[in-house]
C-alpha positions as CSV (number, residue, x, y, z in Angstrom):
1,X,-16.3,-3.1,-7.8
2,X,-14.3,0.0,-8.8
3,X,-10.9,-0.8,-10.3
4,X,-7.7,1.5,-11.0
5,X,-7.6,2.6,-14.5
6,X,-4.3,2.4,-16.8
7,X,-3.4,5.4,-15.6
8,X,-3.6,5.2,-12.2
9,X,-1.8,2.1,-12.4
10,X,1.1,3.2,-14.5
11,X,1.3,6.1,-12.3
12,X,1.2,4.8,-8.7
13,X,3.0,1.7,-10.1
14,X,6.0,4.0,-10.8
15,X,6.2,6.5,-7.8
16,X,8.4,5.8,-5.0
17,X,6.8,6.8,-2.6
18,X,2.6,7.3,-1.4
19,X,1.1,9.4,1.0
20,X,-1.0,7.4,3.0
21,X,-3.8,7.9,5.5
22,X,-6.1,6.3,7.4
23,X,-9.7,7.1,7.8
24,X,-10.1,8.0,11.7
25,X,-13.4,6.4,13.5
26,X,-15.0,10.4,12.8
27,X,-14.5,9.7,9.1
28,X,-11.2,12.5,9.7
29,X,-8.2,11.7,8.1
30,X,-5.1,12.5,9.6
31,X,-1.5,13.7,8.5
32,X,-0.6,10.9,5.7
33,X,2.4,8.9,6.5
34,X,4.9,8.7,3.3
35,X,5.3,4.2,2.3
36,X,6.8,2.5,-0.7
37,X,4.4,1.1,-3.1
38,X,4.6,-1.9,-5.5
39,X,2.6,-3.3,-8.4
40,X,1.3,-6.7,-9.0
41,X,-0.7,-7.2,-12.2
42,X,-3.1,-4.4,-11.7
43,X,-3.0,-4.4,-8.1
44,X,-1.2,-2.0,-5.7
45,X,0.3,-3.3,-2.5
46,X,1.6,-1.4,0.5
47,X,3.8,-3.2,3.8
48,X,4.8,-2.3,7.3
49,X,8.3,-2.8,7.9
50,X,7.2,-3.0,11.8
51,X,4.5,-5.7,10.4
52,X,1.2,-5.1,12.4
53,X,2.3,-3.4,15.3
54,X,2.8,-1.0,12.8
55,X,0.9,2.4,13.6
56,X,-0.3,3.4,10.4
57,X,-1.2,-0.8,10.1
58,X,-3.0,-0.5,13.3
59,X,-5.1,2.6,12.0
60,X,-5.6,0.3,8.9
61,X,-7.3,-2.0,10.4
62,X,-9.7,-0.1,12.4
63,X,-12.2,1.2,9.7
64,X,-10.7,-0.7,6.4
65,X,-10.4,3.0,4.6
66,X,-8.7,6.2,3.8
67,X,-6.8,8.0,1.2
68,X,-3.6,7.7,-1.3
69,X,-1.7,10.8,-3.1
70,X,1.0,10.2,-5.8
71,X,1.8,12.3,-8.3
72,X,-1.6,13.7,-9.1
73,X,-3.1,10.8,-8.0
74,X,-5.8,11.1,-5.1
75,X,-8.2,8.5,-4.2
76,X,-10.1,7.1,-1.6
77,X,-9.3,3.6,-1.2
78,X,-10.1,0.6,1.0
79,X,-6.9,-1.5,2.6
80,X,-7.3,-5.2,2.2
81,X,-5.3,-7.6,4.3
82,X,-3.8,-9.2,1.6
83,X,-2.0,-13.1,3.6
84,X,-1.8,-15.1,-0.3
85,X,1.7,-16.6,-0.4
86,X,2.1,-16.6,-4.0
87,X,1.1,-13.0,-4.0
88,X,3.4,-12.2,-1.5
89,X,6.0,-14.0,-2.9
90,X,5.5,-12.0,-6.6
91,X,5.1,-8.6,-4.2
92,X,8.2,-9.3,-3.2
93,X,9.9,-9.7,-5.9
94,X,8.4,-6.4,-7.1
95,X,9.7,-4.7,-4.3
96,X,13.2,-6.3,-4.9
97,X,13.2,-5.2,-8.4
98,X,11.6,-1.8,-7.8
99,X,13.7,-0.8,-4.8
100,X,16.9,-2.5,-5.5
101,X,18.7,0.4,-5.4
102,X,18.4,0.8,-2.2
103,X,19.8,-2.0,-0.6
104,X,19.5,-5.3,1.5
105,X,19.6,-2.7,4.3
106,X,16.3,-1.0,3.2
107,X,14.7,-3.9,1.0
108,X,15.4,-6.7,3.2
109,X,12.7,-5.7,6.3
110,X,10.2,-4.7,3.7
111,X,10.3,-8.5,2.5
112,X,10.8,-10.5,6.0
113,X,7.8,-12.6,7.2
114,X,7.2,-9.6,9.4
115,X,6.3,-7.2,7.1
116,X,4.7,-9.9,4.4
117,X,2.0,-10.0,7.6
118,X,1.3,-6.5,7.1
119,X,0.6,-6.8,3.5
120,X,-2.2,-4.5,2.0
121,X,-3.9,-4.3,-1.1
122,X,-4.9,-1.5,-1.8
123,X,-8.2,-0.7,-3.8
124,X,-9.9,2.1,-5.0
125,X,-13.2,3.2,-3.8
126,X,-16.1,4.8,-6.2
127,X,-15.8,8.8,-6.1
128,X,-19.4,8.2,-7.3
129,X,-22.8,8.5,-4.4
């Protein structure tokens, strides 16, 4: 299994924001959608604020893969349903604590039972045949 390196982690862990996208069923990807990401331990978590009726959820769940950018960082990665309460629970405390500044206005629907059903880890793929 192919993990993020130190890095990656430190890197991802600290951007606000990821462009995101789904592998289509042609292997295509299409135009990234821009989501807050969190870090766990050395795991990397993404939500839907619209939970799974989400779009870019939806597309998530069709083929399991696609692609992450943040600052310098480009991967393929595989999106893993991620329904562990006491992870959730610790992602949302990261997203509290990394997002604060924001607001309840913003915060608040990223941590709702809604969007903890949307949960995704996210985990690198080998860039290796």
């Amino acid at each position: 299994m192919t993990t993020w390196t130190s890095d990656e982690l430190r890197t991802i862990g600290a951007v606000e924001e990821l462009e995101l996208a789904s592998s289509r069923p042609d292997g295509t990807l299409p135009h990234p959608v821009t989501i807050w990401v969190v870090r766990v331990g050395d795991d990397l978590y993404v939500r839907s604020w619209k939970g799974r009726t989400g779009s870019w959820f939806r597309a998530s769940q069709v083929r399991h893969d696609g692609h992450i950018q943040a600052s310098g960082v480009d991967r393929d990665v595989t999106f893993v349903t991620e329904a562990n309460d006491d992870i959730n629970d610790q992602i949302d405390a990261a997203y509290r604590t990394k997002y604060r500044r924001h607001g309840g206005r913003w915060v608040d629907p990223m941590v709702s039972a809604q969007a903890r059903a949307a949960t995704i880890k996210l985990v690198p793929r080998s860039t290796t045949s």
